[in-house]
N, C-alpha and C positions, 0 to 999 in steps of 0.2 A: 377282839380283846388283845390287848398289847403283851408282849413277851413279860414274864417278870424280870426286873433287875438282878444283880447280886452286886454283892459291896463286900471285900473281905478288911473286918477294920484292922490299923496297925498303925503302932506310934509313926509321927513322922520323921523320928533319927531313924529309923529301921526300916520305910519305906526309900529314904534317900541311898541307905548301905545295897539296896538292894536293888536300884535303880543304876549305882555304880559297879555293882558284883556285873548285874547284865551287860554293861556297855564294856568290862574289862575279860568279859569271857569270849574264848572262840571257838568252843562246842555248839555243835548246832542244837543238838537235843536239850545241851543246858539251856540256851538260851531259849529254847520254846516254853520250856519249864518257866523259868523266870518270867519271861513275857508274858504268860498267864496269869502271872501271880501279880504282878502290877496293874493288868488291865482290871483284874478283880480289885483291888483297892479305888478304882476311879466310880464305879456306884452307879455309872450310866450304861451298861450293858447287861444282855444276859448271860446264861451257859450257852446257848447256842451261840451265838455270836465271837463270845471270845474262843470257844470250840474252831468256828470257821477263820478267824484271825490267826491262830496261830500252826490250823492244821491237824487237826485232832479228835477225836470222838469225843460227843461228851461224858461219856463214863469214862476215859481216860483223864480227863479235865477233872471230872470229882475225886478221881482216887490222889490225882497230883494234890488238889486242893484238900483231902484230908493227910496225905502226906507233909503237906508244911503246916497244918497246924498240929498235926505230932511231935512232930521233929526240926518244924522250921527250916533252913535252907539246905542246911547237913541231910535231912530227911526227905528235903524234898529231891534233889538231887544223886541220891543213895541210888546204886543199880542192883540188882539180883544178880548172883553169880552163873552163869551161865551152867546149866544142868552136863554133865556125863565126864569122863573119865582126862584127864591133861594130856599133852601130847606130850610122849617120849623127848620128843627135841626141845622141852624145856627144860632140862635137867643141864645143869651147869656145866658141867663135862663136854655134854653132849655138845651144845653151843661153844663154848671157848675151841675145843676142836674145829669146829664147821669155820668160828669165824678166823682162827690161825689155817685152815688152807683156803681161806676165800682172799690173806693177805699175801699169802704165796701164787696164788693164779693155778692152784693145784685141781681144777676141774672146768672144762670147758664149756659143757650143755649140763641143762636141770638132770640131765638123764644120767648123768655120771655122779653128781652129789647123792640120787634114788638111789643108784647104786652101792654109793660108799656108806652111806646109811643102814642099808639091809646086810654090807659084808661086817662090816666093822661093831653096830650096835644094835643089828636083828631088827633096825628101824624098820617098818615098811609103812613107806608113804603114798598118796596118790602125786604124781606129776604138781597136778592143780596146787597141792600142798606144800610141796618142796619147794615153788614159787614165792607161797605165800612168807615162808620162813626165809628164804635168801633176799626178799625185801626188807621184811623184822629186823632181820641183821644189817641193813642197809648193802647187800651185796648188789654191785652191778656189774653187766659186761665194759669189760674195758683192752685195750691192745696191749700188750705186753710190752715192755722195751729190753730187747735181746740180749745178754752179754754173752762174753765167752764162758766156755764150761773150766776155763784154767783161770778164771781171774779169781783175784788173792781180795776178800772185802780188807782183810787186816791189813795190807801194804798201804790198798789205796789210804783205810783212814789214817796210818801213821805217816803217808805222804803229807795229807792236808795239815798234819800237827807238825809236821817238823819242817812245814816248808821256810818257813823266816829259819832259821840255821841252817838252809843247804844254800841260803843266798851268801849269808855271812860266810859259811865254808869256804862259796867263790872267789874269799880276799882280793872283791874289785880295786881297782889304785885308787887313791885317794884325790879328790878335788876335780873329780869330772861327773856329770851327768849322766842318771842310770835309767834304763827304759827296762820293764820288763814285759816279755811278749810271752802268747800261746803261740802256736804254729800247728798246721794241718795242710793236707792237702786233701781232693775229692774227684774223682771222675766223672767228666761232663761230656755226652757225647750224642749221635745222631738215634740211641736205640729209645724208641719213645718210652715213656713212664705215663704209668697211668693213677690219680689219686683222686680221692673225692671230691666232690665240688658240689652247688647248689644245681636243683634242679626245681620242681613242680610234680606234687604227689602225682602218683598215678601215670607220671610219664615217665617213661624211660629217657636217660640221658645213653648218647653213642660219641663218643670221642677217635679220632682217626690213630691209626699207629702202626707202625711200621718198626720193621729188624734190619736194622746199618750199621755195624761194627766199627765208628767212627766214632774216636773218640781226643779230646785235650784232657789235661789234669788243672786242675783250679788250686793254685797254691794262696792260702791265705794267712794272716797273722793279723793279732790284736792286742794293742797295748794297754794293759788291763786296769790301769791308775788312770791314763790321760785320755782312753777313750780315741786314740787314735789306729787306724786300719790299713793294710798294705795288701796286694792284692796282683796274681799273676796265673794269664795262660799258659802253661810251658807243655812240649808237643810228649812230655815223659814224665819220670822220675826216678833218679836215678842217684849213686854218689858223686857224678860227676853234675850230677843237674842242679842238686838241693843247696851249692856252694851259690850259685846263680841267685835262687831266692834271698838268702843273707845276706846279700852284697846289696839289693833292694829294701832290704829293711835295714841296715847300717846309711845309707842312704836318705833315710826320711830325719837324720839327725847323724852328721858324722862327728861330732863332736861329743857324745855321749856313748858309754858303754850297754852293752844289749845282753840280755837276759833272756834266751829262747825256750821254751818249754815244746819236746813233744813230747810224740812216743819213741818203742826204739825198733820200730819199723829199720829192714835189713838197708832202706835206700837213705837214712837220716844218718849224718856223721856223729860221732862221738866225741867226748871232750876229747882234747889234747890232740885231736885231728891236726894234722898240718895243713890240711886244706881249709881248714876254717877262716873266714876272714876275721883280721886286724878287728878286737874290740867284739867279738861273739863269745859270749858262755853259755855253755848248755847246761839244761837241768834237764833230766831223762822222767817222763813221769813214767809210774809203775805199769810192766805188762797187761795189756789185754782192759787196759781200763778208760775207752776214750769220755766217761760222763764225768771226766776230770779235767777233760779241755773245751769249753766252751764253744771252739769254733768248730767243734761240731754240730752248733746248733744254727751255726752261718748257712752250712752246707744244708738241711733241713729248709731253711728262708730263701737260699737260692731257686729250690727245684722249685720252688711254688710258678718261678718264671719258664722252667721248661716240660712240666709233667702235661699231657694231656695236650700235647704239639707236637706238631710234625715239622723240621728243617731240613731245610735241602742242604743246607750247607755249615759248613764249624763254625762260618762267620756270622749266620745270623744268630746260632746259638749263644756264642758268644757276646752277642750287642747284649740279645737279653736278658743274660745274665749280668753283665757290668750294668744295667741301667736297673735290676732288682736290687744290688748292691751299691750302687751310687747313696744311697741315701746313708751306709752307715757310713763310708767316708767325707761325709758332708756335714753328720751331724752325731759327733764323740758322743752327745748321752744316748744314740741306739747303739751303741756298741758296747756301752758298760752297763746296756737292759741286760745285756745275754751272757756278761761276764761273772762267775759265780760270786757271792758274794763273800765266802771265808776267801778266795784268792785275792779280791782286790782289796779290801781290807787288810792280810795280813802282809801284801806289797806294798800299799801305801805306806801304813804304817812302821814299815824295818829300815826306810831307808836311813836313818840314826842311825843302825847297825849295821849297816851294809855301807854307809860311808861315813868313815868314824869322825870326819870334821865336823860334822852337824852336833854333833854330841857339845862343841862348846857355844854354840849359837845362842 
């Protein structure tokens, strides 16, 4: 004897809403729900069958299938609240705390959040649980990036607001060509570094490495409007050394005036230096704040060419680093990928004020 049919009848505007509700849903369970309730409208299957289509017992299938003619889609899709008591860590307190120190990097392992829970709100959770809530809040582990314990947030942001009037302050001469540059320097040397890299589950990756106190400094600068790069191995750093580097970037344009930006590192000269060359003005950025110079993130690009290597000598160090850096002095838009964006923006944009002849253009 053949199984019986079922047919659930229903207008066909309301079979079509319902055909679109499924294909726009992305719950799995809704949409088994749904799927049921269509296949029953087609009048050639039984309970068994649309049961095994979609996964399900048939007395789960009856109860869906008297749930939407109760209450139709809203009913059918309606869940039970899950039985026993809320978790303490839903209370809004509770969370706006967890997730202002998950934004501060204020706890390392699950096991110190368990903790700050049981001292601070008598919370006590299982491990498995604390998991599950520092997911809810979208927490993940992630690497800190370090600053100094004296840096001023308030300098650096009134540096970036008031850097167009500390150019104009410069009262460059009028009717010449202005460049404005970041500057840094970074030490490159024989002691190996070691950073992550790709490997193959399950196998351990071994990188060779070695301790040689041999080292050059990498002086670089970037011209943060034109996207152009200057670039030096010098065997120090010094007061007497860093006039060297500025005479190489005066150099890539001597007919324009230059605009250096570091820190106030004790080996960088100061304005009004006499040793400064012909056509140099310095802009000092604020103590202890290098995520204000860009070319700190050169130095970051470089080491990718010497971490997780061994060199016998400064000069092969050296090749591979000028050949990981060849590409930004070859090609001005990777240089202005790395240059902050309020910097070059608010450079481009002052030169009107910082050379007042453009003002009648």
């Amino acid at each position: 004897m053949a199984r019986p049919h079922f047919k659930l009848v229903m207008p066909e505007d309301q079979r079509r809403a319902l055909e679109q509700r499924f294909r726009q849903s992305d719950n799995v369970k809704d949409r088994a729900r749904l799927q049921a309730v269509l296949l029953a409208t087609r009048g050639n299957v039984g309970w068994r069958d649309i049961a095994q289509m979609v996964g399900c017992a048939v007395s789960t299938l009856q109860d869906w299938m008297a749930k939407f003619e109760a209450g139709g889609v809203a009913g059918l899709l309606a869940r039970k609240q899950a039985p026993g008591k809320p978790s303490p860590v839903q209370a809004a307190a509770v969370q706006a705390q967890l997730k202002a120190g998950l934004a501060k990097g204020a706890w390392r392992t699950a096991g110190q959040v368990q903790q700050w829970l049981a001292q601070t709100h008598r919370i006590k959770l299982a491990e498995r649980s604390v998991y599950y809530w520092l997911g809810k809040l979208r927490g993940v582990l992630r690497v800190p990036r370090p600053v100094h314990v004296k840096r001023d947030p308030a300098a650096a942001s009134a540096f970036r607001e008031q850097f167009v009037q500390k150019l104009v302050d410069l009262q460059l001469p009028a009717g010449r060509p202005v460049k404005v540059w970041v500057m840094d320097e970074a030490r490159f040397g024989l002691h190996s570094q070691t950073r992550r890299c790709w490997g193959l589950r399950g196998v351990p990756v071994v990188v060779p490495r070695q301790h040689r106190y041999e080292w050059d400094y990498l002086y670089g600068a970037l011209d943060v409007v034109g996207g152009q790069s200057c670039f030096a191995f010098l065997p120090r750093v010094g007061l007497d050394v860093t006039p060297r580097f500025l005479d190489q970037i005066v150099a890539t344009d001597p007919q324009a005036e230059h605009v250096v930006l570091y820190d106030q590192a004790g080996f960088h000269l100061r304005p009004a230096d006499a040793r400064l060359p012909a056509r140099v003005h310095l802009v000092l950025l604020p103590p202890h704040s290098p995520d204000l110079n860009p070319v700190e993130g050169v130095w970051d690009y470089a080491q990718d060419a010497t971490c997780n290597r061994v060199f016998e000598r400064l000069e092969q160090m050296q090749v591979a680093v000028t050949e990981r850096l060849r590409p930004l002095w070859e090609n001005p838009t990777r240089v202005l990928s790395l240059v902050h964006h309020w910097l070059h923006t608010q450079a481009n944009s002052s030169f009107r004020c910082i050379v007042p002849e453009l003002n009648s253009v």
